[in-house]
N, C-alpha and C positions, 0 to 999 in steps of 0.2 A: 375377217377371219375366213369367211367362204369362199373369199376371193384367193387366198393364201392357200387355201384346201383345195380348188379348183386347179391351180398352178401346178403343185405338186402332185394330183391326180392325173392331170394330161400328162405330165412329164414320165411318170410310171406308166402312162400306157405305151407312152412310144419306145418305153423296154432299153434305158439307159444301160451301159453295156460297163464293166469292169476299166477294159484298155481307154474306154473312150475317158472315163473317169477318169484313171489317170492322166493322158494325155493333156485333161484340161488345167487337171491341179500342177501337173510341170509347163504349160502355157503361164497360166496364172502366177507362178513362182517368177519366172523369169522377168516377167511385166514389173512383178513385186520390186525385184531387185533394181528394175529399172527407175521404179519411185525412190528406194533406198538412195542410190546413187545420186537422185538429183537436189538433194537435201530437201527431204521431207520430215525428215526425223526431228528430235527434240534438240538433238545435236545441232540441228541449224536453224531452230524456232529464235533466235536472238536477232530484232532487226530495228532500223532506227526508225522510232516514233515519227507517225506524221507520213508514210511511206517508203518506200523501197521496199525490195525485196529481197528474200533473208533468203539461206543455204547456198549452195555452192552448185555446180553448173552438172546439168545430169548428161546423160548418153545410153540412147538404144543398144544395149550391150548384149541384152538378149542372145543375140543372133550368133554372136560369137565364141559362144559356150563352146560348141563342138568343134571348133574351128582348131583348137589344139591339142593334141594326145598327150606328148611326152614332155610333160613338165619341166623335167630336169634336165631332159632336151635346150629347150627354150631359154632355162634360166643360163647356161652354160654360153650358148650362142650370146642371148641381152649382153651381158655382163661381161663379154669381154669387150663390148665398145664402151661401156664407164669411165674407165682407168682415163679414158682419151678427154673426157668432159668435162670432170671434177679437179677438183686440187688433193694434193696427195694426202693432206689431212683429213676431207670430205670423203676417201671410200672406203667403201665396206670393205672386209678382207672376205675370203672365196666361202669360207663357212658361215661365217654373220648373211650373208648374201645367198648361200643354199638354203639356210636354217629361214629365211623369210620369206624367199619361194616356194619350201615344203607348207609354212602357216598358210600361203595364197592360196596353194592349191587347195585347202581343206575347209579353204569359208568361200561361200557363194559370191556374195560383193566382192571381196577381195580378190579374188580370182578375178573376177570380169574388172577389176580398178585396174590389175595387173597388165590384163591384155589392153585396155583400153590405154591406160598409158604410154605402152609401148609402143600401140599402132597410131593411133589419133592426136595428133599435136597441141588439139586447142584445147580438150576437157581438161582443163585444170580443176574443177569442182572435183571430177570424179579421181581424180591422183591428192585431193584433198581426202577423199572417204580411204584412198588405200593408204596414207597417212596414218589416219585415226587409227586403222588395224594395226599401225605398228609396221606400215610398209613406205618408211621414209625413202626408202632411194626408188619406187616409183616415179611419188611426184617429184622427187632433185630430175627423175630422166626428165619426165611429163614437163616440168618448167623450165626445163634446156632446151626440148623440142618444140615447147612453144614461144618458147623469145627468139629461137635463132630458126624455127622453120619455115617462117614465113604468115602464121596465122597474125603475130603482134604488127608484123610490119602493114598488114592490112588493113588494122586500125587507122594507121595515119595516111593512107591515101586518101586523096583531095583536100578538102580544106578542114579546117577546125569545125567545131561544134559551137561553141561560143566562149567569147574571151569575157573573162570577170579578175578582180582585184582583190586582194586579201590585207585586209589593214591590221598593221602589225606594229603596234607607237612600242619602241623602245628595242628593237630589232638587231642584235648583233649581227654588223654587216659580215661577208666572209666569200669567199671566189664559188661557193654555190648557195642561190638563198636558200635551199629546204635538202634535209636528206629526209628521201622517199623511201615507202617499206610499199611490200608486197599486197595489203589488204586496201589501199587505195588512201593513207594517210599519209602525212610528211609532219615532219618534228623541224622547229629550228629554235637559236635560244634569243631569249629574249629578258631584257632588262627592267619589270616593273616597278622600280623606286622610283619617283622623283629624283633631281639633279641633287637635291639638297640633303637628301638623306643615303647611308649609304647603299650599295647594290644590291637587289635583289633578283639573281637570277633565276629563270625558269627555262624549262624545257616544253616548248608549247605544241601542243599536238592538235593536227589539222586535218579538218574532213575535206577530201581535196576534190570532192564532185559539190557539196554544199558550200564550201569557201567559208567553212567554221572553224572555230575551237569548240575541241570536243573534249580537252580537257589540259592539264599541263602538268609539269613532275617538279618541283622545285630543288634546287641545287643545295639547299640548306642544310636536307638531312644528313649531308656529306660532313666527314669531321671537322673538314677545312672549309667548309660550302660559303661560311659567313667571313673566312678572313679576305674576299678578292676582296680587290680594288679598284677605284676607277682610273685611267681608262682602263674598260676591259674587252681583251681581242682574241675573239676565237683564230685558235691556230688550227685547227683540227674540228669534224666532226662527220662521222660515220654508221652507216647503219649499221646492222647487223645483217646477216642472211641466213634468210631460214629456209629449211626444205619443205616445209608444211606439217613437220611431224610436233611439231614447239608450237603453240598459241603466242607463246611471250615474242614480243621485240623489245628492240634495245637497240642504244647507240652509243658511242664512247664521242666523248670531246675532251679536248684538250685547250686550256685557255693559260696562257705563260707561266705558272706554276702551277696548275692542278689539271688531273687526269681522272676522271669520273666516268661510269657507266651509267645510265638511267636505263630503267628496267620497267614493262608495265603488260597488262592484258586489256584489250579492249575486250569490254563488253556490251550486251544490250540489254532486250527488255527482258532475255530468259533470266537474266541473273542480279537485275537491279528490281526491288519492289517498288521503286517510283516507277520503273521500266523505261528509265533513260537510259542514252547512247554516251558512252564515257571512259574513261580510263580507271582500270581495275590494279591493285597490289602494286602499286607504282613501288618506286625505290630509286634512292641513286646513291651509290657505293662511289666510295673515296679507290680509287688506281695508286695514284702516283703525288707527291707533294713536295713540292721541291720550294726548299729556305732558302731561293734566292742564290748568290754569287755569277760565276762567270759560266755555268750551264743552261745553256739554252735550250726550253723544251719545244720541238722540231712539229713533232707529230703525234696520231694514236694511233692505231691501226688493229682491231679484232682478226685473232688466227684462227680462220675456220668457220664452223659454223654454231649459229644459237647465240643466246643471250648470256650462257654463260663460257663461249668461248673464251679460250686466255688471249692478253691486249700485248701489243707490241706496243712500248715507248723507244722514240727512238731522240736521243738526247746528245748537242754538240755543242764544241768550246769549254768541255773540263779540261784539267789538266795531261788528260789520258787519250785524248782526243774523243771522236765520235763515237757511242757503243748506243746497240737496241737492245732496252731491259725487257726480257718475257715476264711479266706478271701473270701469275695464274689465280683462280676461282676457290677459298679455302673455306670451311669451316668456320669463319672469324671470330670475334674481330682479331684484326682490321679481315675487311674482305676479300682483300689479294693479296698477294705475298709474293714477292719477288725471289725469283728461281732460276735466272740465266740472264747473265747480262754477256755481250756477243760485240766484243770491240772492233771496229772499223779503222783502218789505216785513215791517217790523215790528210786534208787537202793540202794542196801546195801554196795555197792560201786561203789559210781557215776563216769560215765566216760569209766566203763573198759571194758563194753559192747555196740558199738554203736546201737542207732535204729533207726528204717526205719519205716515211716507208708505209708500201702498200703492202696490203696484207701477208705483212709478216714475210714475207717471201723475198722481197729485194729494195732495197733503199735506192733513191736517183735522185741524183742535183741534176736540174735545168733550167738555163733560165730565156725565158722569152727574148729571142735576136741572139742566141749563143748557134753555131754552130756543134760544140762538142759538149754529150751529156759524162758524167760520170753515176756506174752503179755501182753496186754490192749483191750479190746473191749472198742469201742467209739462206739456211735450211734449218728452223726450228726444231728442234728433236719432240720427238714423238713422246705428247707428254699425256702422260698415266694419272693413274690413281693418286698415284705418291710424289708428284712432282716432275723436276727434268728427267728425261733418261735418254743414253744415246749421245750422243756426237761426243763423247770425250767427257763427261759431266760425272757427278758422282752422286747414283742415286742415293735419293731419303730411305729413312729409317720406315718410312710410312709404302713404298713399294716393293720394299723385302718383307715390309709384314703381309703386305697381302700377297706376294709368292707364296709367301711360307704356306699361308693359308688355304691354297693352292696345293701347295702335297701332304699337307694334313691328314691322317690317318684316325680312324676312330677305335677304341678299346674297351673297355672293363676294369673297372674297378675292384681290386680283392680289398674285401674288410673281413679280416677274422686272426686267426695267429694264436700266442699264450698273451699278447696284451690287448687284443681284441679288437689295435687300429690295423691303420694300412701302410706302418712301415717307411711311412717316406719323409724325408729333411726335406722342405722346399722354403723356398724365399718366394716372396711377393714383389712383381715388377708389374708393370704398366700393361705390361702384355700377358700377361695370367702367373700362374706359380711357376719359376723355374724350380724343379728339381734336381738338386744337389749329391742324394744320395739314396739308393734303394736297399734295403733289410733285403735281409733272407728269407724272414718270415713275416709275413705272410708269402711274401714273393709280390712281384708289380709283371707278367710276362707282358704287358702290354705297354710299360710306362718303362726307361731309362735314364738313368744319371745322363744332365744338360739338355735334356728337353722341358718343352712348356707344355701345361695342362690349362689351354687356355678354356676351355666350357668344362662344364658340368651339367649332364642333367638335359642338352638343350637351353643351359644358359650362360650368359658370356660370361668370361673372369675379367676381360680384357677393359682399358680405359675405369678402369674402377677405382676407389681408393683402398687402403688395405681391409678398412672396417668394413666395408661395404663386400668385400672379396671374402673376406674368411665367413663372411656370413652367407652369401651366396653358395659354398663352398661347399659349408659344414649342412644345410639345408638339403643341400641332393650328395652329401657323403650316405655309402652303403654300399653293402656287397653288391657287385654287380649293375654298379650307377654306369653312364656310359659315358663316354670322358673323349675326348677329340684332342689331339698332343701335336705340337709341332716338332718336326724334326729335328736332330743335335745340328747336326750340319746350317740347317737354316735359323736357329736361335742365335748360331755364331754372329752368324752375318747380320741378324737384328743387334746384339750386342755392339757389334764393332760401330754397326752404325752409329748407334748412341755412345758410344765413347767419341767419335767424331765429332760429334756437338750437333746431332743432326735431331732436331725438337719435335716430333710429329703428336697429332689431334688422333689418334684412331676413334672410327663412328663404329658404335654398335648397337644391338637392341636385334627384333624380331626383321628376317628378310635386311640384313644391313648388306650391304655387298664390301668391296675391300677398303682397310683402313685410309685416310686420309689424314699426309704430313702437309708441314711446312716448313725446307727448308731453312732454319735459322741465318744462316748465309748464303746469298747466291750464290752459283756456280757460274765463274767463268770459262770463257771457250776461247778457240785458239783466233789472233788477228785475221778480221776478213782482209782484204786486199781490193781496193779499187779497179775498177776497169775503165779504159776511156773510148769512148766512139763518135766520130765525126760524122755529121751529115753534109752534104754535099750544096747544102742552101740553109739559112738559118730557120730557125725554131717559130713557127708561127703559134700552135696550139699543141696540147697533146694529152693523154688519159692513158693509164694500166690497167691491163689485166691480169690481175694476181693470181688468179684462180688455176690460170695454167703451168703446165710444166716444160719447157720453162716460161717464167712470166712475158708476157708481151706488151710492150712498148705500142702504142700508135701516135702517130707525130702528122703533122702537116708541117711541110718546109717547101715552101715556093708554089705554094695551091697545091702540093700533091699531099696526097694520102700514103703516110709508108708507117709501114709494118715491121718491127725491130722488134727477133724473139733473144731475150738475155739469156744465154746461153753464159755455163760456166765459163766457156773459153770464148770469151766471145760475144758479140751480136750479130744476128743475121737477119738480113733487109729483103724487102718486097715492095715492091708498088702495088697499090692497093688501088687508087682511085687518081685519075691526073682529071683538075678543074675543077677546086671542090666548091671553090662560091662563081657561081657563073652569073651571067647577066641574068637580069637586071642588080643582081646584087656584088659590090664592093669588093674588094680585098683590103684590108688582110684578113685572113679568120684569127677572131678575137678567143673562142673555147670552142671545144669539142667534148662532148658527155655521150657516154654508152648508157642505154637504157640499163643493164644489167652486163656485168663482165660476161655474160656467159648468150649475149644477145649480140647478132650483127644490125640494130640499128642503133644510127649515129647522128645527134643532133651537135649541126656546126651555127655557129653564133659568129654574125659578122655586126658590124657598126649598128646597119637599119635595118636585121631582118635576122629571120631563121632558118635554115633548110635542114631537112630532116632526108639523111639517107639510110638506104638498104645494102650495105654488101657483104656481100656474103663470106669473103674469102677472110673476113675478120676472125671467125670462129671455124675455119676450117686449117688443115696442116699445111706448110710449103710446098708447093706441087699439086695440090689435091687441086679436080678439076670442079668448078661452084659455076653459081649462075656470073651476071655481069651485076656491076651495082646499078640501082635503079633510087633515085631522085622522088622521092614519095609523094614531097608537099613543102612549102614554105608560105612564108609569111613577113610582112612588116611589120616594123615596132611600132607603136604610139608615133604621131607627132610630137615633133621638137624631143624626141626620149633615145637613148642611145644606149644599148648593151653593154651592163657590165656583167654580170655573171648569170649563169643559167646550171638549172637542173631537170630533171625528166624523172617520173616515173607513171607504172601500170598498176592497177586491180588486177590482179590473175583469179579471175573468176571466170565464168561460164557469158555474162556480156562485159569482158573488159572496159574498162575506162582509163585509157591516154589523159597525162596531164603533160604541159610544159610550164617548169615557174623561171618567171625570169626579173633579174635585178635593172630598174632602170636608172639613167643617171635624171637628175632633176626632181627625184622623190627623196622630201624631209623626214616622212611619218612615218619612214620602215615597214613598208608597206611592197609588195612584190604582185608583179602580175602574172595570171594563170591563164592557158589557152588548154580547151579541153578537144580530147578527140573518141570516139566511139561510133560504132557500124551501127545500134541499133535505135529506132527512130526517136525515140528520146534517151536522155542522156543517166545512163546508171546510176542509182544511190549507191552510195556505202554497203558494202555487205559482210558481214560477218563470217570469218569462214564459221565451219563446224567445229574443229579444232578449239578453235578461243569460247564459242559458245557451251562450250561444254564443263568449261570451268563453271559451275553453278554454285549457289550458296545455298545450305541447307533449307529446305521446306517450300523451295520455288520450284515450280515445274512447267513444262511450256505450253505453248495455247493450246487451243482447242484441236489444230489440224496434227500438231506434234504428238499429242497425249492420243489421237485414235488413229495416229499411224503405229505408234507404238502397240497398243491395245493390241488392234485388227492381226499387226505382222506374227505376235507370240501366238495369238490362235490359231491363225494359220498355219507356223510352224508346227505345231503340237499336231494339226490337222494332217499336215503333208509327212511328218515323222508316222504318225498312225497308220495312214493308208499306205507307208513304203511299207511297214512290218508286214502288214496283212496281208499285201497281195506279194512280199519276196516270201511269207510261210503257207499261204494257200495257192499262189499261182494263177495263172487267167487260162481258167476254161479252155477247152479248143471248140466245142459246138459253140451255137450265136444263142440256143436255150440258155448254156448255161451258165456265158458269160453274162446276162444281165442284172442288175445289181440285187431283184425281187430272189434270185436265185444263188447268187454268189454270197452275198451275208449271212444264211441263214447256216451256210457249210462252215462258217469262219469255227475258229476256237476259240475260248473259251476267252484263254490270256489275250490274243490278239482285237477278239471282237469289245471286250469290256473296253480298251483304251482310245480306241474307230469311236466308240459310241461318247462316250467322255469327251472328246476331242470334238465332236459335230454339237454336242448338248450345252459345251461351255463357249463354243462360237456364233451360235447364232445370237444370244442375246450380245454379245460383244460388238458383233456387226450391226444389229437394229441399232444399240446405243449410239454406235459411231455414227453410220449415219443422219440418226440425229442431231448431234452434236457438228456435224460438217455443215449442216445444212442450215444451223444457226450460225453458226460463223459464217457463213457467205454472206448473211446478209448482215451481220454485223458491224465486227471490229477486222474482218476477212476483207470488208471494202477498202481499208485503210493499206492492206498491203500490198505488196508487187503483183503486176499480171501471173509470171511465173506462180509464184505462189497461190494464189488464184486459179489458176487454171489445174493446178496440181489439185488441188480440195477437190477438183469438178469430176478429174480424173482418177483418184480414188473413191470418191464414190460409186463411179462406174464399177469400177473394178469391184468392190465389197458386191453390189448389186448382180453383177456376173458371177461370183461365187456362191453368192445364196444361190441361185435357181441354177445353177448346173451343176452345184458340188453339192452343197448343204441341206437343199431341199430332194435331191433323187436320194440320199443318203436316210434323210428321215422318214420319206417315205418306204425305203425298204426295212429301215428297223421297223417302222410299225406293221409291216406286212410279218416281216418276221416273230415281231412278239405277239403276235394275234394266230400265228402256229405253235407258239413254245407255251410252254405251264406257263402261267397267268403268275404262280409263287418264284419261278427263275429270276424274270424281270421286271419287277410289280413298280419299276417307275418308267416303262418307255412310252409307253400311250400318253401319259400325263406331261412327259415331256414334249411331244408335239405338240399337242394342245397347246400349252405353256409359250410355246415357242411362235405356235403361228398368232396367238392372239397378241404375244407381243409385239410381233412385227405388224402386225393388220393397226394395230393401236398406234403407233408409231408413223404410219402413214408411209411407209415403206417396199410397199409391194409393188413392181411396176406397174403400169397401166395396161402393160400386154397380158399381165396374169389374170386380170379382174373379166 
C-alpha cells in the first residue's frame, strides 16, 4: 500500500497535465481496439482442447484512424468496384451498402475492420470482427482481396508442410474426395452400415490440420434419408459460401434421387461444458425426392450465399426435356418448396452428355476428349421474401403481403355512436379483418370499405385462427386503440392472389419482418436455348466460376490454359497459361480445382503429381493488364498411387492453413491423402472464428482471459466516455498551472465531475481483479493455449498496468487532493475510496516494481 501511495505521490508531483491525460486515454483506446480486433474477446475464447489457438487474426489499425475524413467519400469510391467481384445475387444494393458505412463509421472497431479490410489483403480475422458488427460485405471484399491478391498464393510457395492420410472405411467415392469450407474443415459423405445391413449415410466433418473427425450430420433425419439404396453414388456435393457474417455452413448433395442440405455450427470449448471441439444444431433437410422413372437427377448447385441459400436442381430425360427446379428456404415442413422450374431446350442426343449446373447461373455439358461444350445461361429471378419474383413468374400471395405491409398506414380507432360500437361489418381472413362495410355512425375516418385491419393495439391479427383473432381484437377494442390497415388497392392483389391457388405461411409475432409463402405450384419460365462452342484442341480438364457475371469457364485443351466467359451471345476466349504440366511432370492434366471462384490459384493434377499455380488474369476482366502466372510449388504422389481426384482448400484466419486432399488409385479403405501448406513455423490448429463462437449456450461464459477483456474494455469505456464529457464541458486550461490535473478537477461541475469520479472508483478494482486473474491463467490452463493467445494475456496486462499509473492513479490522486479542499459532508466517500483502492491493489501484488 505505501508503495502504491508513493507511486501516486511522485506522479502528482510531476504535475500531470489535463491534454496529456487525454492524449493517453485516446493512445490507450486505440491499442485497445487493437486487442479487440485480434480476438481477444469472449467472441473468440472457443478453441480446440489440447492446443491451438482461438480468435481470429488481429492488425495494428491504430494508426489508420485519421487516415480518412470523408466516410461517405470512401464508401461511394469502395463500392463501386463490388459489383465487379461478386455474383449478382451476393451485392448489396447502394442504400444497404451506405446504411452499413454510416453503422462503421460510428463504432471504433468497425471503422478500423472497415479500413483495414479495404487496404490490407491478408487480415481476415479483423474482416471477421467487421462481420460480427453486421459489416458482411467487408470481409466478402477482405476474402476476395485475400484469395486473389496474392497473400493465399504465398502460402504454397515452396514445398508442403507435411503430408498425413485421413482413413475414411466406407467413403462415397465422387471426382473431388472433400468439399472444403472456409474455417479450415471439409465434409465428405460416408457410408457407416456394414454390407449386410441397409445404408447408413453420414455426412462426416473433418479437422483438416489434425486429420480428424470432429463430428458428422447423419442423412436420416431427412424424410427420405432411410429409403436409399445400395449402390449408392454421390452425384453432386457442394459447399456453401459464406462471407463471415453466418457462423452456419452447409452443403447440399445430391445422390440419384435425393437432394438434401446438411446444416451445422462448429463449436468449442466456449460453448460445450465438456469444452470439446465439435459440431453444434446440425440438421439435414430433404431438397428434392424423386420416385424414380426416366428423370435423371444431374446435379445440386446453392444460389448465392449462406446456408440457407435457395438450391438449383438441375434434372434431365423427362418427358419435357432438361429444366433446373429453384427450390427455396420456407417455414416448413417440408423445408423447401419448389418455386421455379426453368426448362432447357434439348440435346440433339439426349443423355450422351451429362450436365452440371454451377451456381445456379449456367448449366454445361462436357465431356473429357470432346472438342465442343454446350451451356445454358439461367438468370434466377431475384427471390424475396415471398418466393419467385421477376423474370416473367407470378409472384406469391406471401410477397404482396409484405408490400402491402410496406404501404401500411396507421389510424384510430372510434368507439362510441347511439350503440356504443364501432360500426363496422368485417370478415375474418388469414390476413387480419377485411372490412366490408363502414356505418355513419360513429364514422371509421381512418378505416375504409375493402381494406384490412391487420394489428390492433401493437398486436398481429394476421396468420391467426378466427377464435384466436376476435379475441385478440376484442382485447385492444376502444376508442382511440391504434389500428395499422392495409390499403384497398393492395388487399386486391392479396385476394387475387389467393383466388390463384397461391398458399402462403405468413410469420408474425414481435420484430417479425415480412410474411413468408409457398408457392403451391411452381412457376414456369420461358425455354432457355442451348449455345454450342468449339475449342480448337480437345478437353483436357476444366472448373467454373459462377460467381461472375458473366460465369467463366476455364478449360485446359492441349496443355493451354483458356478462359471462356459465357456470355448471353456467346463465348469469349483468352489464353491464360501455355505449358501447364511441364517437366518433369506428364501430360495430360487429369483435374484442375480453384481454391475458391473468387481466387486465382489453381491446382492441376496430372497422373504422378501436382502443381499448383498463380495466375492472375483468372480473376481479372479481358484486357485488364495483371502480373504473368507464376508456378508456386508441386509435388509427387505416393509410390505405385496415381491421381484420381483432388480438392483444395484454406483457413482464412490471421496464420492460414493450405490443405490439398487428394484421391489415390490402389486405396480399398476410402481413405484420402492430405498435403498441408502454411508460412508459419509450425503448423496452425483449427480456429474458431468469432462469429461461430459466439453462438453460446445459456450459463457458459469464456475463460479467464475473455471475461477480463471483457470486464477491463466496459470500464474503460465508462472511463474514456467520462473524461470526453469533462474536458469537451470544462475545456483544457491555456496556462501549464492550470492545466494540471491537482487543479483542473477541483474547477470540474458538479454533473460532470460525480461521473469522472464513478468511472476511476469502479475501474481500478476491475483492473487489480483482472490482472489477477490473467496472471493465473498464464500459468495455468493459458499454457495449453496458442502462442497468439499467450502473448495477447501478456499484452494486456501491460496495458491494464499502463492505465493504472498514467490514467487511474494521477486521477485519484487529484480527487483526493480535491476532497481534502471541499467540505468533508460534499464527498464523505473519496478518501475512503483511495484507500480502498490502493490496499487492494498493494494486496493483489499488483503495483509495478518501478512504483515501490
Amino acid at each position: 500500500a505505501e508503495g502504491a501511495e508513493g507511486s501516486k505521490a511522485e506522479r502528482a508531483k510531476t504535475g500531470a497535465t489535463v491534454d496529456e491525460l487525454t492524449a493517453t486515454v485516446a493512445r490507450l483506446r486505440k491499442s485497445w481496439e487493437t486487442y479487440a480486433l485480434s480476438g481477444l474477446g469472449e467472441t473468440a475464447a472457443a478453441a480446440p482442447v489440447g492446443g491451438g489457438g482461438g480468435g481470429g487474426g488481429g492488425a495494428l489499425v491504430g494508426s489508420r484512424f485519421s487516415d480518412v475524413k470523408d466516410w461517405r467519400g470512401l464508401a461511394l469510391a469502395t463500392h463501386s468496384l463490388i459489383p465487379a467481384l461478386l455474383s449478382l445475387q451476393d451485392r448489396l444494393t447502394a442504400r444497404a451498402a451506405g446504411r452499413a458505412w454510416c453503422r462503421a463509421s460510428e463504432q471504433g472497431p468497425a471503422k478500423a475492420a472497415w479500413i483495414t479490410a479495404m487496404s490490407d489483403a491478408s487480415l481476415l480475422g479483423v474482416a471477421a470482427a467487421a462481420a460480427r458488427d453486421g459489416c458482411g460485405l467487408a470481409a466478402c471484399y477482405a476474402r476476395h482481396r485475400f484469395l486473389a491478391g496474392g497473400p493465399a498464393a504465398n502460402v504454397f510457395r515452396g514445398t508442403f508442410g507435411d503430408h498425413g492420410e485421413i482413413k475414411s472405411a466406407g467413403r462415397l467415392r465422387f471426382r473431388h474426395p472433400v468439399a472444403g469450407f472456409s474455417d479450415g474443415t471439409a465434409a465428405t459423405l460416408v457410408d457407416c452400415a456394414p454390407v449386410t445391413l441397409p445404408p447408413d449415410l453420414t455426412l462426416n466433418l473433418y479437422d483438416m490440420s489434425s486429420l480428424t473427425v470432429i463430428g458428422s450430420v447423419p442423412i436420416s433425419s431427412a424424410k427420405h434419408g432411410k429409403s436409399i439404396s445400395r449402390p449408392s453414388a454421390v452425384v453432386s456435393l457442394q459447399s456453401a459460401r459464406n462471407s463471415g457474417s453466418n457462423p452456419a455452413q452447409a452443403c447440399v448433395a445430391a445422390l440419384e434421387r435425393i437432394v438434401v442440405v446438411f446444416s451445422w455450427l462448429l463449436g468449442g470449448s466456449g460453448d460445450d461444458e465438456a469444452g470439446q471441439l465439435g459440431v453444434r444444431e446440425a440438421r439435414c433437410e430433404e431438397v428434392r425426392w424423386g420416385q424414380g422413372g426416366k428423370e435423371v437427377l444431374r446435379s445440386a448447385s446453392f444460389i448465392g450465399l449462406g446456408a440457407t441459400a435457395p438450391v438449383a436442381v438441375l434434372m434431365e430425360g423427362g418427358k419435357d426435356g432438361p429444366a433446373v427446379e429453384i427450390f427455396r428456404k420456407v417455414d416448413g415442413p417440408p423445408p423447401y418448396a419448389l418455386t421455379l422450374v426453368i426448362p432447357l431446350q434439348k440435346a440433339k442426343i439426349p443423355g450422351l452428355v451429362p450436365g452440371v449446373v454451377y451456381g445456379g447461373s449456367v448449366v454445361l455439358w462436357a465431356k473429357q476428349g470432346d472438342r465442343t461444350i454446350e451451356f445454358v445461361r439461367i438468370r434466377p429471378p431475384a427471390l424475396g421474401d415471398g418466393g419467385a419474383a421477376g423474370g416473367g413468374s407470378t409472384t406469391s400471395v406471401g410477397a404482396v403481403f409484405a408490400r402491402a405491409r410496406q404501404a401500411a398506414r396507421s389510424g384510430k380507432l372510434r368507439v362510441g355512436g347511439a350503440e356504443g360500437g364501432a360500426g363496422l361489418d368485417m370478415e375474418a381472413t388469414r390476413w387480419g379483418y377485411l372490412v366490408e362495410e363502414v356505418e355513419a355512425d360513429p364514422g371509421q375516418p381512418d378505416v375504409a370499405a375493402g381494406e384490412i385491419i391487420f394489428s390492433i393495439g401493437g398486436q398481429a391479427l394476421y396468420d391467426l385462427d378466427e377464435e384466436t383473432m376476435n379475441w385478440r381484437f376484442g382485447r385492444g377494442f376502444a376508442d382511440g386503440a391504434e389500428i395499422t390497415v392495409l390499403p384497398k388497392d393492395h388487399v386486391k392483389a392479396i385476394l387475387d392472389a389467393d383466388k390463384k391457388g397461391a398458399v402462403g405461411q405468413a410469420s408474425g409475432g414481435a420484430g417479425a419482418g415480412a410474411a413468408l409463402a409457398v408457392a403451391s405450384a411452381a412457376q414456369k419460365e420461358e425455354l432457355q436455348k442451348r449455345q454450342h462452342f468449339a475449342f480448337s484442341a480437345r478437353l483436357e480438364a476444366w472448373c467454373v466460376v459462377s460467381v461472375r457475371d458473366p460465369p467463366r469457364l476455364i478449360a485446359v485443351t492441349d496443355n493451354r490454359l483458356v478462359m471462356a466467359d459465357l456470355a448471353d451471345d456467346g463465348a469469349l476466349t483468352r489464353e491464360a497459361l501455355s505449358g501447364v504440366a511441364r517437366a518433369p511432370w506428364k501430360r495430360p492434366v487429369e483435374r484442375i480445382v480453384l481454391l475458391d471462384e473468387t481466387s486465382d490459384v489453381l491446382v492441376v493434377g496430372v497422373a504422378a503429381g501436382v502443381l499448383i499455380w498463380r495466375v492472375p488474369c483468372l480473376v481479372a476482366p479481358f484486357g485488364a493488364t495483371v502480373g504473368e502466372p507464376q508456378l508456386l510449388s508441386s509435388f509427387k504422389m505416393p509410390p505405385r498411387c496415381t491421381l484420381m481426384g483432388i480438392s483444395m482448400g484454406m483457413s482464412c484466419s490471421a496464420s492460414p492453413l493450405a490443405w490439398i486432399a487428394a484421391d489415390l488409385s490402389g486405396t480399398s479403405d476410402g481413405g484420402f491423402d492430405v498435403w498441408h501448406f502454411f508460412t508459419d513455423r509450425h503448423k496452425p490448429m483449427l480456429q474458431i472464428s468469432g462469429a461461430g463462437a459466439a453462438v453460446k449456450r445459456p450459463g457458459l461464459s469464456g475463460d479467464s482471459l475473455s471475461n477480463a477483456f471483457g470486464a477491463v474494455g466496459k470500464a474503460s469505456d465508462a472511463l474514456a466516455a467520462a473524461l470526453q464529457a469533462a474536458v469537451a464541458a470544462a475545456g483544457v486550461p491555456d496556462s501549464a498551472a492550470a492545466r494540471t490535473l491537482q487543479a483542473w478537477v477541483p474547477k470540474l461541475k458538479h454533473d460532470k465531475l460525480e461521473p469522472l469520479y464513478a468511472a476511476v472508483d469502479k475501474a481500478e478494482p476491475v483492473c487489480t481483479e483482472a490482472v489477477r486473474d490473467l496472471r493465473r491463467w498464464l500459468r495455468a490452463e493459458g499454457r495449453a493455449a496458442g502462442a497468439q493467445r499467450q502473448d495477447g494475456a501478456r499484452n494486456l496486462v501491460a496495458w491494464i498496468e499502463e492505465c493504472r499509473r498514467q490514467v487511474l492513479w494521477p486521477l485519484q490522486v487529484a480527487f483526493q487532493t480535491e476532497a481534502s479542499d471541499a467540505d468533508s459532508e460534499d464527498m464523505p466517500t473519496r478518501a475512503s475510496m483511495a484507500a480502498n483502492s490502493r490496499s487492494t491493489g498493494a494486496a493483489a501484488g499488483t503495483v509495478p516494481r518501478g512504483a515501490q
